[in-house]
N, C-alpha and C positions, 0 to 999 in steps of 0.2 A: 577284572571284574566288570561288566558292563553296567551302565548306570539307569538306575531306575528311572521309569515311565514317570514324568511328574501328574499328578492327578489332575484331571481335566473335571469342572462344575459350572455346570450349564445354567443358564437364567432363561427363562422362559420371558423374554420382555414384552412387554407390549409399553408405549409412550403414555398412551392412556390409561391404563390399568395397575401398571407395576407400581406399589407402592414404594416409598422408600425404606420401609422394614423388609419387601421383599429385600430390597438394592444391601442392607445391612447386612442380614443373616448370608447371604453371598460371598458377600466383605468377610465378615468375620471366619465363615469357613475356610476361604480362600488364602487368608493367612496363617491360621490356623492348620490347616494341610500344606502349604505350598503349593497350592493349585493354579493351575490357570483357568481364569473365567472366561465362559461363551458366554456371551450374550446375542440369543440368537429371536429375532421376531419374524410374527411369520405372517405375509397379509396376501390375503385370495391376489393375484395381479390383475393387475391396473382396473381396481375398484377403487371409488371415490368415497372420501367420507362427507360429512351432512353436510358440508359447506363447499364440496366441489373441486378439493385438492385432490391430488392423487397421494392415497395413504403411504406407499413405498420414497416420495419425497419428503410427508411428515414424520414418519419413523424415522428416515436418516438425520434429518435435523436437529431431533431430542437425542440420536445415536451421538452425536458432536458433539454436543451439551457435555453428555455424561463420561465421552470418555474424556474430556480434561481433567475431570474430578480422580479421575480411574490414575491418569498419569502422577495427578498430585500425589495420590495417597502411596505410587509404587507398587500396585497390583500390576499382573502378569493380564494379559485380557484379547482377547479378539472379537471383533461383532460381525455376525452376520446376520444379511437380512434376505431371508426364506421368500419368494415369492413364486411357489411349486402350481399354487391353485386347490392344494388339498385344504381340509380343514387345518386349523394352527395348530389341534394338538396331534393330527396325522404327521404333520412336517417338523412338528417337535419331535416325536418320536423316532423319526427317519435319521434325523440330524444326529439324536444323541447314539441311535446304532452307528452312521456311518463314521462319528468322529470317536467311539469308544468313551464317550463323555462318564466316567466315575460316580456321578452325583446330580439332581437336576433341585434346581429350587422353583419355587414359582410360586402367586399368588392365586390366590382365589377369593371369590368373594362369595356366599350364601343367595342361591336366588331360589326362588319358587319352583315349586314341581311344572309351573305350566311356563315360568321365563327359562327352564333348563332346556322342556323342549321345545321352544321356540327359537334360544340362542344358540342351544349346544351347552355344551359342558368341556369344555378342553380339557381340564386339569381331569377331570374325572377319566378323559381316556387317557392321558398323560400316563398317569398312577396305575392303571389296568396294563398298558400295554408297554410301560418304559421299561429298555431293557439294566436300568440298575437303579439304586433306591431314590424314594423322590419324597422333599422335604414342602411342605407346604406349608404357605402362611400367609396367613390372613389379612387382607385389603381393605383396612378397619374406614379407608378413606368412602 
């Protein structure tokens, strides 16, 4: 009998954004199903953030933090870091077709009608265009 596909549950991270209730509800599904977690960020390349680092050296650096935490606890996990040039929630979507990702989690936070169209909305196309169910929660921070 061949052995089942373990379920794959994607994290939408961002270093700056992702709460750690998103980081929890991940966790908890993930052991919960036996899954393996993506944690996959995704940032325009070689764009600088306000202070003049390059963002794909700051994401890897919070990416180390977090996965000792990830080893401690004996979750299953792989990070990767997206730097397609698409929007994040373009290359999140991309990602969760191309790896068959089961489940995507992600944060969001409430902005305004006129900072949604100024910033975008990721999660908003995340949830439109993801090809499997996408859990979201709130970045109360």
């Amino acid at each position: 009998m061949a052995e089942a596909k373990k379920m794959r549950i994607m994290v939408g991270y961002s270093a700056h954004f992702t709460s750690d209730e998103v980081l929890r509800v991940a966790k908890d599904h993930a052991r919960a199903f036996d899954a393996t977690l993506y944690l996959v960020s995704s940032v325009v390349g070689h764009t600088l953030d306000e202070s003049g680092h390059h963002k794909e050296n700051d994401a890897a650096e919070r990416i180390e933090a977090l996965e000792a935490s990830l080893k401690e606890e004996g979750l299953d996990y792989e990070f990767h870091l997206v730097t397609r040039g698409a929007s994040a929630g373009e290359d999140l979507v991309k990602f969760a077709e191309a790896h068959q990702i089961d489940e995507i989690v992600m944060g969001f936070k409430k902005r305004s009608a006129i900072g949604e169209m100024v910033f975008g909305s990721n999660y908003r196309f995340v949830i439109a265009f993801a090809p499997c169910p996408v859990v979201t929660v709130h970045n109360w921070s």
